[in-house]
KEKE-299300 format. One record per residue: residue number from 1; residue in three letters; x, y, z of N, C-alpha, C in turn. Coordinates in Angstrom, 2 decimals. Layout:
N
+-----+-----+---------+---------+---------+---------+---------+---------+---------+---------+---------+
!   i !  aa !     n_u !     n_v !     n_w !    ca_u !    ca_v !    ca_w !     c_u !     c_v !     c_w !
+-----+-----+---------+---------+---------+---------+---------+---------+---------+---------+---------+
! NUM ! Ala !       X !       Y !       Z !       X !       Y !       Z !       X !       Y !       Z !
...
+-----+-----+---------+---------+---------+---------+---------+---------+---------+---------+---------+
This chain:
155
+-----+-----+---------+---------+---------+---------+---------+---------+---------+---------+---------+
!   i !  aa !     n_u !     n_v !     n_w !    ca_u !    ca_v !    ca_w !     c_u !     c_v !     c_w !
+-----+-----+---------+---------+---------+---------+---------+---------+---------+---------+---------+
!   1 ! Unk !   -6.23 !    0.40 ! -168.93 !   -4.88 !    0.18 ! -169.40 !   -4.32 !    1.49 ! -169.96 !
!   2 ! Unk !   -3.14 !    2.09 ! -169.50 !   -2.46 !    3.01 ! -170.13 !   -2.37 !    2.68 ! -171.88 !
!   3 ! Unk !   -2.19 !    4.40 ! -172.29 !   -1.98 !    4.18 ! -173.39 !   -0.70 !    3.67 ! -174.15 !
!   4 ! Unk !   -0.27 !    3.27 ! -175.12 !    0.87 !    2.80 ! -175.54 !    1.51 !    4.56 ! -176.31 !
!   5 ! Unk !    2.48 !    4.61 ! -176.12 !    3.50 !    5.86 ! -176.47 !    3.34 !    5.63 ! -178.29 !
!   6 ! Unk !    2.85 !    6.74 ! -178.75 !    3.33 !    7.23 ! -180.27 !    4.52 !    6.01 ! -180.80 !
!   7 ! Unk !    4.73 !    5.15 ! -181.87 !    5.52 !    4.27 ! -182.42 !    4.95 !    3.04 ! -181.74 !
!   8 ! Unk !    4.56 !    2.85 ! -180.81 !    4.88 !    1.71 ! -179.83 !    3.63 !    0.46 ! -180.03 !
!   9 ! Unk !    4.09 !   -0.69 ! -179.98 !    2.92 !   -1.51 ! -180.15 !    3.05 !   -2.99 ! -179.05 !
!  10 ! Unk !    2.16 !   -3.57 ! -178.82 !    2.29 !   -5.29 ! -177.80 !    1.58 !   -6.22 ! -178.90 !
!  11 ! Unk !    2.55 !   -6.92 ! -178.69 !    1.51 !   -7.93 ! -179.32 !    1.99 !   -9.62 ! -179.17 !
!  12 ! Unk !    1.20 !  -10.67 ! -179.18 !    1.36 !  -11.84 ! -179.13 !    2.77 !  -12.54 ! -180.21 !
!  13 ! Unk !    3.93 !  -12.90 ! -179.79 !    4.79 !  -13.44 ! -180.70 !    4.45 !  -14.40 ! -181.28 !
!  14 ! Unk !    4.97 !  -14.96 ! -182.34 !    4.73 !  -16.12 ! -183.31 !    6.03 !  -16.62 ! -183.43 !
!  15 ! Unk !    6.16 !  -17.66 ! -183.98 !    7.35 !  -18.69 ! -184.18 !    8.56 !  -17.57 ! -185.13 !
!  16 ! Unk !    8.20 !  -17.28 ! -186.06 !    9.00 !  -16.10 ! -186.77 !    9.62 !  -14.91 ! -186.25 !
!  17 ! Unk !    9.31 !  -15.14 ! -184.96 !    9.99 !  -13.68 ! -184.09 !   10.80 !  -14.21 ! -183.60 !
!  18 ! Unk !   11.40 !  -15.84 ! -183.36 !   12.17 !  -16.55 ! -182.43 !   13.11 !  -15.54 ! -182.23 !
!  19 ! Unk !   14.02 !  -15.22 ! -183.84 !   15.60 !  -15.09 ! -183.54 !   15.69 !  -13.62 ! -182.63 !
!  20 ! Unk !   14.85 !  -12.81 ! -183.02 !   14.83 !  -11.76 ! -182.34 !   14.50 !  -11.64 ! -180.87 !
!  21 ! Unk !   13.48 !  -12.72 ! -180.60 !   13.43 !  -12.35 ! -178.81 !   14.97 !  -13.24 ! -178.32 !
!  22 ! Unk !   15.35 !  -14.33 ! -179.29 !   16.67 !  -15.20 ! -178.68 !   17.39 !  -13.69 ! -178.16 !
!  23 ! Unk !   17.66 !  -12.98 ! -179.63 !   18.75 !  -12.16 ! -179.42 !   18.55 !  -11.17 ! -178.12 !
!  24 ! Unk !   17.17 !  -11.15 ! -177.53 !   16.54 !  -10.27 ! -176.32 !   17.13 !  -11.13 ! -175.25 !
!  25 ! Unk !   16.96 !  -12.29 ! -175.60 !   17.27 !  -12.74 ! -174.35 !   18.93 !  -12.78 ! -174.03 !
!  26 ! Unk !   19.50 !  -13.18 ! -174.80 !   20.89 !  -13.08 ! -175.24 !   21.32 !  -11.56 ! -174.27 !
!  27 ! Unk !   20.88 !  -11.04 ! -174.76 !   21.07 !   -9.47 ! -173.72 !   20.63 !   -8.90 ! -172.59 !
!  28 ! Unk !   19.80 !   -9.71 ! -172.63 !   19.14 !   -9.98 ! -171.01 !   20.27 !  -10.46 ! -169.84 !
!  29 ! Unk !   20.68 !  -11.78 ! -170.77 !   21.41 !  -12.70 ! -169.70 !   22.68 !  -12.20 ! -170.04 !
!  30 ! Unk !   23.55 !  -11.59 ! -170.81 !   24.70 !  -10.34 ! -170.59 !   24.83 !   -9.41 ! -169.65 !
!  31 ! Unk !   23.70 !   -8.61 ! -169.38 !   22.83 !   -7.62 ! -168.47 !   22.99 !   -8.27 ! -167.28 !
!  32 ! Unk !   22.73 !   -9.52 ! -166.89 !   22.50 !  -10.29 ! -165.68 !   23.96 !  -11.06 ! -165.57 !
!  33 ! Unk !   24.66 !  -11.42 ! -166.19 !   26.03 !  -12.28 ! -166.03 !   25.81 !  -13.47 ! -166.48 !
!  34 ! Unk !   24.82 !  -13.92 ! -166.67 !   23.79 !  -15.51 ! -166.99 !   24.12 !  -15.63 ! -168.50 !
!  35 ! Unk !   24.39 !  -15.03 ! -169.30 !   24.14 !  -15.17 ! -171.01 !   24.70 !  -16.89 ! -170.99 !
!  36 ! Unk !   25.82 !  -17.41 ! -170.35 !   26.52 !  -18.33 ! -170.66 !   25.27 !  -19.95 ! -170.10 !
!  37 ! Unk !   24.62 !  -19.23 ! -169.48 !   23.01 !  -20.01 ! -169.15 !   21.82 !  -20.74 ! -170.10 !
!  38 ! Unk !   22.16 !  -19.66 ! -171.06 !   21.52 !  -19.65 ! -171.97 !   21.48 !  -20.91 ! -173.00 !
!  39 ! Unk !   20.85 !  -21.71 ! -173.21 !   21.28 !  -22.56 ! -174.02 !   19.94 !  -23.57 ! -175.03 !
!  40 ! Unk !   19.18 !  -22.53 ! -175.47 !   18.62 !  -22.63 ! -176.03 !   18.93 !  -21.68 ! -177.68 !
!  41 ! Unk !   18.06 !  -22.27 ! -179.00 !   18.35 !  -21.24 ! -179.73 !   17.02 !  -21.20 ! -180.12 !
!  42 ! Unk !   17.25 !  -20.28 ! -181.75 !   15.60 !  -19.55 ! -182.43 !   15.27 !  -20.78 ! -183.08 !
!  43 ! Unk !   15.45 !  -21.89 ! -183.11 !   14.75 !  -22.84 ! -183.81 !   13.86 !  -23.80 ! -182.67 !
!  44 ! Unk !   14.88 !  -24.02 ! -181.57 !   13.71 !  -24.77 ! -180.15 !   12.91 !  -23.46 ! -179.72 !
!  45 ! Unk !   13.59 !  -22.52 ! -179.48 !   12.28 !  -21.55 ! -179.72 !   11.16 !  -21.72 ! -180.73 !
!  46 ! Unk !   11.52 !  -21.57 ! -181.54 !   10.12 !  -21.71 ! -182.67 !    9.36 !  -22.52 ! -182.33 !
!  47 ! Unk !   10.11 !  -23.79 ! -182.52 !    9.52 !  -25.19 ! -182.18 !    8.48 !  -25.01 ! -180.76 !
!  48 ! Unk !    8.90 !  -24.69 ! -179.45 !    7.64 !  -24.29 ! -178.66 !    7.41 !  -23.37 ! -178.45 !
!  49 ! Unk !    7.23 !  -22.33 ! -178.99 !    6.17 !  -21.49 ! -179.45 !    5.04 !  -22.11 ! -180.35 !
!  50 ! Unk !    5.11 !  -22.60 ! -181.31 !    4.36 !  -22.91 ! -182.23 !    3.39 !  -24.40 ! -181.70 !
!  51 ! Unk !    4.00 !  -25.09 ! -180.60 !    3.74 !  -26.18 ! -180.22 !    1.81 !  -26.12 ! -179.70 !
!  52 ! Unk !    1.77 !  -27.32 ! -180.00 !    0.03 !  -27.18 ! -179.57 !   -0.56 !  -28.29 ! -178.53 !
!  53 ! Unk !   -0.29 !  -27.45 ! -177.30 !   -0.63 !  -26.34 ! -177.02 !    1.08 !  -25.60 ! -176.95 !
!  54 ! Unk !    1.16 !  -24.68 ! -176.54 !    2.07 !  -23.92 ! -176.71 !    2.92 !  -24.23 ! -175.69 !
!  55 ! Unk !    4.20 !  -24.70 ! -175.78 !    5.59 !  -24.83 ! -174.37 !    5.58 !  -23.62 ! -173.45 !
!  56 ! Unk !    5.58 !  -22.35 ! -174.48 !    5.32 !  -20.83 ! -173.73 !    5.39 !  -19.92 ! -174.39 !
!  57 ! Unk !    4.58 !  -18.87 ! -173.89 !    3.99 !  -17.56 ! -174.41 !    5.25 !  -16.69 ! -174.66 !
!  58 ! Unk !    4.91 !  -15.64 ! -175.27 !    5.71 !  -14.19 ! -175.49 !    4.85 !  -13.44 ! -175.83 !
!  59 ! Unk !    4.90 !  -11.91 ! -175.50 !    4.50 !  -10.81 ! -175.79 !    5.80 !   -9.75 ! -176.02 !
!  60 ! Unk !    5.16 !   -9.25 ! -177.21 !    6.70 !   -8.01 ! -177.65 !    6.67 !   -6.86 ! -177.62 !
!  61 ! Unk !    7.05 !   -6.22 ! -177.48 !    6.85 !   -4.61 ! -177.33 !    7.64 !   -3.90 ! -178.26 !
!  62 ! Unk !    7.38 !   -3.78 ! -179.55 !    7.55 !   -3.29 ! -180.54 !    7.64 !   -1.43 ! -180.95 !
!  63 ! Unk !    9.21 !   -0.99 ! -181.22 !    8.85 !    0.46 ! -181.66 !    9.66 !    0.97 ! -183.00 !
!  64 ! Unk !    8.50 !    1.39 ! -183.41 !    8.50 !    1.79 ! -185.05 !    8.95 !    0.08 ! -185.86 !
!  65 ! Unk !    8.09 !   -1.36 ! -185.18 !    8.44 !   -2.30 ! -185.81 !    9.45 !   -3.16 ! -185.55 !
!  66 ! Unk !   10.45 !   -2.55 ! -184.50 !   11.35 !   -3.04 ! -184.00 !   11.42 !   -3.51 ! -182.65 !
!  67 ! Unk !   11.45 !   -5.20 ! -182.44 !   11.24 !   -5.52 ! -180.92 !   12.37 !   -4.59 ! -180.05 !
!  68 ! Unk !   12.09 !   -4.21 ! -178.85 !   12.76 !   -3.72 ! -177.97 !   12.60 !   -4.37 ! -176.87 !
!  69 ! Unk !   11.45 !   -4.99 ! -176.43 !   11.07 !   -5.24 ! -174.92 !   10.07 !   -6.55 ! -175.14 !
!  70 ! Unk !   10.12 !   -7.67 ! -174.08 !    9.46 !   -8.87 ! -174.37 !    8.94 !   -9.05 ! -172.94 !
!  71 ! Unk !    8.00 !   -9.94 ! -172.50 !    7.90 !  -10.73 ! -171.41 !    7.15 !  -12.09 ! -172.08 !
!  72 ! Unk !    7.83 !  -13.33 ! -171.36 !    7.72 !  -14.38 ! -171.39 !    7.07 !  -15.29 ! -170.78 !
!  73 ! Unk !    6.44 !  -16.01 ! -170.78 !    5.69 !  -16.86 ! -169.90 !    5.12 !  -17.93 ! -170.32 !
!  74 ! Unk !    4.87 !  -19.09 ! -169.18 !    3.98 !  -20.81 ! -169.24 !    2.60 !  -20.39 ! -168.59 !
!  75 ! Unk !    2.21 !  -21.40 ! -168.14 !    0.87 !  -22.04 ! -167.92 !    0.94 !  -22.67 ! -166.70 !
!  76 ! Unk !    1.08 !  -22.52 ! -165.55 !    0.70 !  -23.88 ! -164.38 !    0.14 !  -23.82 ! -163.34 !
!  77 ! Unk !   -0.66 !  -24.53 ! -162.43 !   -1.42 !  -24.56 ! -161.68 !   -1.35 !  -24.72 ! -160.10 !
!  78 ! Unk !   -1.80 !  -24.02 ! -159.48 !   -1.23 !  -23.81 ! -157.87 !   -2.92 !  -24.61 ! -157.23 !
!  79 ! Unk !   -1.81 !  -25.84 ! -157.18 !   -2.21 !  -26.92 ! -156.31 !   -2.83 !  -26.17 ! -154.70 !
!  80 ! Unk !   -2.51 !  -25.27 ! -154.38 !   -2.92 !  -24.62 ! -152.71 !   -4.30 !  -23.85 ! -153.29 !
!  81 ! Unk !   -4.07 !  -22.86 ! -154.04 !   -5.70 !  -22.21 ! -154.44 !   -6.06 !  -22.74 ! -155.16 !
!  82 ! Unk !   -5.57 !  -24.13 ! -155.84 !   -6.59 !  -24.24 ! -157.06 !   -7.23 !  -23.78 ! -158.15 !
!  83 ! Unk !   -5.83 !  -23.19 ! -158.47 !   -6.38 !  -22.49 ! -159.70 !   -5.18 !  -22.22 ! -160.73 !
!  84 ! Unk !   -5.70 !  -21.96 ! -162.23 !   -3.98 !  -22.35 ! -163.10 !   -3.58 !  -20.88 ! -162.89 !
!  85 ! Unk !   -2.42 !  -20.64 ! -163.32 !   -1.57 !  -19.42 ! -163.07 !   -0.69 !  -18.74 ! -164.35 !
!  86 ! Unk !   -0.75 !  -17.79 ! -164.96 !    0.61 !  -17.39 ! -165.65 !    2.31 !  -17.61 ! -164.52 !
!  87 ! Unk !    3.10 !  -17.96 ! -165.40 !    4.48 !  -17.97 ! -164.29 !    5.37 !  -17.36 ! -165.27 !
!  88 ! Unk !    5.39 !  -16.13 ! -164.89 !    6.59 !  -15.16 ! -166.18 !    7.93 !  -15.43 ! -165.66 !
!  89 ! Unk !    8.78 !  -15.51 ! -166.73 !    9.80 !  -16.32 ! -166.68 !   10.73 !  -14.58 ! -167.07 !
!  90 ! Unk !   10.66 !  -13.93 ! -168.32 !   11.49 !  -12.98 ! -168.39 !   10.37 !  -12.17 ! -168.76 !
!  91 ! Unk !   10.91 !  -10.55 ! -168.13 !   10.16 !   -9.47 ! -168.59 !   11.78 !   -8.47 ! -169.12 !
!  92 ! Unk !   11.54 !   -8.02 ! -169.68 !   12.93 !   -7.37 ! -170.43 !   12.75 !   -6.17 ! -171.76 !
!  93 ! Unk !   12.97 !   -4.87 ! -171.10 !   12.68 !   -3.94 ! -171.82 !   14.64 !   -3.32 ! -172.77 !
!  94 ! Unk !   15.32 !   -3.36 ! -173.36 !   16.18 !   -2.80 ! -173.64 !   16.53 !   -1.30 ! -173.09 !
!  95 ! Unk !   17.94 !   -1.42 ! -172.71 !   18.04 !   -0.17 ! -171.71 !   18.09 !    1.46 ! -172.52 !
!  96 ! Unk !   17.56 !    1.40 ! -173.76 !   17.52 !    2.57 ! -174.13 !   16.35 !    2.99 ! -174.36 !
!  97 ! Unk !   15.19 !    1.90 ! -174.05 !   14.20 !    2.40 ! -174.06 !   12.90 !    1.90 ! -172.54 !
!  98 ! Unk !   14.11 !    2.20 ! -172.28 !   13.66 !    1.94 ! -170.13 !   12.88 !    3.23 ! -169.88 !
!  99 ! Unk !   11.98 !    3.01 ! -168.90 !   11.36 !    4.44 ! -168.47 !   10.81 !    5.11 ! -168.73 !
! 100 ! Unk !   10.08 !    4.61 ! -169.61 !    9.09 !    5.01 ! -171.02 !    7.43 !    4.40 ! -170.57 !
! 101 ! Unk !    7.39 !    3.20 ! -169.87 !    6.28 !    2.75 ! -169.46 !    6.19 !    1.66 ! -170.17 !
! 102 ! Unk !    7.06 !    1.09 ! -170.85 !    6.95 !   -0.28 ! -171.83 !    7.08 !   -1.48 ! -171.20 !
! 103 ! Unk !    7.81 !   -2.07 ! -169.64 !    7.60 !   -2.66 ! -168.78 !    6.27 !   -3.12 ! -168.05 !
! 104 ! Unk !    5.95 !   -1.66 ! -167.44 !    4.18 !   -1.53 ! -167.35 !    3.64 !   -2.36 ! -167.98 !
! 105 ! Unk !    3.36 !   -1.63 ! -169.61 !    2.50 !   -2.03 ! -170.53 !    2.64 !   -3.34 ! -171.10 !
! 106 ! Unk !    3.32 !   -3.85 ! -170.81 !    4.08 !   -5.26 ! -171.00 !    3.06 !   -6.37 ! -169.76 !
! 107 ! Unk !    3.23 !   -5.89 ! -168.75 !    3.00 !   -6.35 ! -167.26 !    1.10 !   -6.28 ! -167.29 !
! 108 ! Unk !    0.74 !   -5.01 ! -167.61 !   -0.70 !   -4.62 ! -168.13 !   -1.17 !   -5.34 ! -168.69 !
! 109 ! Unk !   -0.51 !   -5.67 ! -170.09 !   -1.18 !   -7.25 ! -171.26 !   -1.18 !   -8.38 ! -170.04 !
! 110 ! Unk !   -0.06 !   -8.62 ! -169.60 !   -0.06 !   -9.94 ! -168.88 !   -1.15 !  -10.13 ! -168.08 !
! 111 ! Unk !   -1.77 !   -9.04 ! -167.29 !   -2.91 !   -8.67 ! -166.07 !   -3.96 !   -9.17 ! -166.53 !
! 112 ! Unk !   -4.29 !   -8.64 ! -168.16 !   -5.10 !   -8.66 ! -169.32 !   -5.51 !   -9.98 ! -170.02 !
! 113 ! Unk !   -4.64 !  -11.02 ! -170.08 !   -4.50 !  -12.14 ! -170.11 !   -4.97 !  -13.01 ! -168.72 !
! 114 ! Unk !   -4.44 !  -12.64 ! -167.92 !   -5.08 !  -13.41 ! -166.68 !   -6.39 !  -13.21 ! -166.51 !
! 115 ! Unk !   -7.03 !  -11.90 ! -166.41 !   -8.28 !  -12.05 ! -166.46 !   -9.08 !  -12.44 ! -167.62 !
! 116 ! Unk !   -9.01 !  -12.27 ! -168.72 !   -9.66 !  -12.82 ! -169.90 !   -9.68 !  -14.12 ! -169.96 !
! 117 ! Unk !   -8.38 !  -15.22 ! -169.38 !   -8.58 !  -17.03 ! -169.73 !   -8.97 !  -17.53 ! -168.42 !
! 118 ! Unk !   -9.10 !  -16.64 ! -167.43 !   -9.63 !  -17.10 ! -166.06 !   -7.94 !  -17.73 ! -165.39 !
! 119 ! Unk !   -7.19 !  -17.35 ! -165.17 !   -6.11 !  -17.54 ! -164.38 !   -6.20 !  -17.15 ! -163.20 !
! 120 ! Unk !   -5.68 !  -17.37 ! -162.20 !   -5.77 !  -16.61 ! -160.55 !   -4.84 !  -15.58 ! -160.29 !
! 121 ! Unk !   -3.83 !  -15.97 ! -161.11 !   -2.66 !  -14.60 ! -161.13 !   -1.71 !  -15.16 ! -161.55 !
! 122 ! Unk !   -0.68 !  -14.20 ! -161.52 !    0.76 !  -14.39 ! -162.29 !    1.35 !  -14.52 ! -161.09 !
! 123 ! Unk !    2.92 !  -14.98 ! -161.16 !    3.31 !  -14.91 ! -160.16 !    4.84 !  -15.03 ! -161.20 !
! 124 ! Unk !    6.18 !  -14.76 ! -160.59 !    7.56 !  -14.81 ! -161.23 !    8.54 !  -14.26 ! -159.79 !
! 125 ! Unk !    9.76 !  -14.43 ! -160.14 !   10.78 !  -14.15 ! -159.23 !   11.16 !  -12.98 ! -159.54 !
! 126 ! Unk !   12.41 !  -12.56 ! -158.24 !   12.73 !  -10.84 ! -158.53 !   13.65 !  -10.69 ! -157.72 !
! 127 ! Unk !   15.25 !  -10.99 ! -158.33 !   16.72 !  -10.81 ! -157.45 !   16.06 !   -9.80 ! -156.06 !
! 128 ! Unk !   16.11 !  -10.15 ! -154.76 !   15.94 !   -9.22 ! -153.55 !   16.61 !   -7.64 ! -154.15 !
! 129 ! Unk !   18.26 !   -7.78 ! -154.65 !   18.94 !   -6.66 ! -154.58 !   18.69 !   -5.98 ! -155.77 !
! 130 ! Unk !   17.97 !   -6.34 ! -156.99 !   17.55 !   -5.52 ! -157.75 !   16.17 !   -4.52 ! -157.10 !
! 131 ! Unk !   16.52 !   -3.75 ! -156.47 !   15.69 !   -3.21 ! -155.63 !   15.04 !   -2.24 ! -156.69 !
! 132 ! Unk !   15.37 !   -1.47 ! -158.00 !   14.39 !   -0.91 ! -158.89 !   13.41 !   -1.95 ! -159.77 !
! 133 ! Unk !   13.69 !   -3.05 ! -159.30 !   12.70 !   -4.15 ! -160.11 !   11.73 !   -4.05 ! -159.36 !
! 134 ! Unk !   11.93 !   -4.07 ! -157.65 !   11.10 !   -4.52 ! -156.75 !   10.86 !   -3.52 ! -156.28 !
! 135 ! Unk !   10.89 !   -2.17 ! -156.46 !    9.88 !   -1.03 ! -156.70 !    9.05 !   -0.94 ! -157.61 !
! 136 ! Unk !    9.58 !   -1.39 ! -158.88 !    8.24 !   -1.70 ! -160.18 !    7.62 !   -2.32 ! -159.50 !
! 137 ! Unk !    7.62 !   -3.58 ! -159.18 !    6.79 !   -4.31 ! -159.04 !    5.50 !   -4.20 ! -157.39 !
! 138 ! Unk !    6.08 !   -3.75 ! -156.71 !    5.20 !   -2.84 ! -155.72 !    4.68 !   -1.93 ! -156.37 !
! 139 ! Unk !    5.21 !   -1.08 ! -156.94 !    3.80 !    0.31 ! -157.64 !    2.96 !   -0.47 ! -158.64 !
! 140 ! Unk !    3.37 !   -1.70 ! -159.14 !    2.03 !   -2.34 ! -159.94 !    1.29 !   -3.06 ! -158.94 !
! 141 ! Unk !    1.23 !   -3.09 ! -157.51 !    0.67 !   -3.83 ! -156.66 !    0.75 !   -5.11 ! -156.19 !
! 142 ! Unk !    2.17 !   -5.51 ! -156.81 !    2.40 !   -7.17 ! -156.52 !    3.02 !   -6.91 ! -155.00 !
! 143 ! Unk !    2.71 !   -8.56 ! -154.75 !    3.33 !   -8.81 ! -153.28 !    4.87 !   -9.25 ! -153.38 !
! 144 ! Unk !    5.51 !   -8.87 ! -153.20 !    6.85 !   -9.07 ! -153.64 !    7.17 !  -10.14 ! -151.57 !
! 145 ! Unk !    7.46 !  -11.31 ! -152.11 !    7.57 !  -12.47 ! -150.92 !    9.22 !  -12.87 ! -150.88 !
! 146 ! Unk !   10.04 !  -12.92 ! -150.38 !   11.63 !  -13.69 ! -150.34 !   11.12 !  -14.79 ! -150.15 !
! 147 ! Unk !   11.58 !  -16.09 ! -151.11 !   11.99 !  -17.26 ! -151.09 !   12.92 !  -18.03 ! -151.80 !
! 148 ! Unk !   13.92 !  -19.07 ! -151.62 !   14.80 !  -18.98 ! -152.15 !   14.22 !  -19.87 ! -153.73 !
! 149 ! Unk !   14.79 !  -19.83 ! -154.88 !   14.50 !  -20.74 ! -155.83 !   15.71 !  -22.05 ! -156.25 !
! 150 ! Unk !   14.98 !  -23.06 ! -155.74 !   15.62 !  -24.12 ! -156.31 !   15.73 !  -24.77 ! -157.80 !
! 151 ! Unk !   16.88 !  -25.06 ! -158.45 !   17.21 !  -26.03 ! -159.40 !   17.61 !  -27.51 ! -159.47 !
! 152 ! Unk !   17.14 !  -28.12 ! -160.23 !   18.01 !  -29.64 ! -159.99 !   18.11 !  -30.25 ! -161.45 !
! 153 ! Unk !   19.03 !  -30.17 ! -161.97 !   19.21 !  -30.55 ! -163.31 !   19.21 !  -31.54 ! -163.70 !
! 154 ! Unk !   18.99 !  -32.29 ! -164.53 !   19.33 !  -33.62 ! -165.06 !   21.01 !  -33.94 ! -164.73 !
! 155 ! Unk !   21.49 !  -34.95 ! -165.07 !   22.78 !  -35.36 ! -165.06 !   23.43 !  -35.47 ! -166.50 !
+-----+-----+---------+---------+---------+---------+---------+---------+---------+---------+---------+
């Protein structure tokens, strides 16, 4: 695993970090046009985070103490290999501190996690036309596949 940059730290979130990754995400989905998507806050956050077993993970990427960068993720199991899976939902570094390797190292823990609880792999989506996502994600060695993703909401 690369080293983490001078200031910089990862670490497992807790219920007390809600408002701050909300506000990550909040800027995430600004960044993307989606913010109005959004419709969760830092208290159902808390609530599963803290849940046992947990609704879903976070990891933060912290500099000089201050979140900058998160990735997010559940738990579920691929019925074809038979085996459970991380499914990262958001990875999200703030754009002033892009390009630094905090994405990576973000992506690295996650790798780190899969092999330590016995998972088969991660797997997450990746807009086709964000084509610098889907160069990250080829130089970390993922198979980057087109398929479309479906929703179906309640009524």
């Amino acid at each position: 695993m690369t080293t983490l940059p001078p200031g910089w730290s990862i670490r497992a979130a807790v219920a007390a970090d809600m408002p701050r990754l909300r506000e990550l995400m909040h800027e995430l989905g600004t960044l993307e046009g989606s913010a109005a998507d959004i419709r969760t806050d830092a208290a159902t956050l808390a609530s599963g985070c803290a849940a046992t077993p947990p609704r879903f993970h976070a990891l933060l990427a912290e500099h000089e103490g201050r979140t900058c960068g998160y990735a997010t993720y559940t738990l579920g199991y691929s019925i074809w290999r038979g085996q459970s899976m991380i499914l990262l939902d958001d990875l999200f570094v703030v754009p002033e501190h892009r390009s630094r390797g905090i994405g990576r190292l973000l992506m690295q823990e996650l790798a780190a996690i899969r092999d330590r609880d016995g998972h088969g792999f991660v797997r997450w989506g990746v807009e086709s036309a964000n084509a610098r996502a889907v160069e990250f994600y080829c130089a970390l060695g993922a198979r980057v596949t087109y398929k479309g993703i479906c929703t179906w909401a309640a009524a």
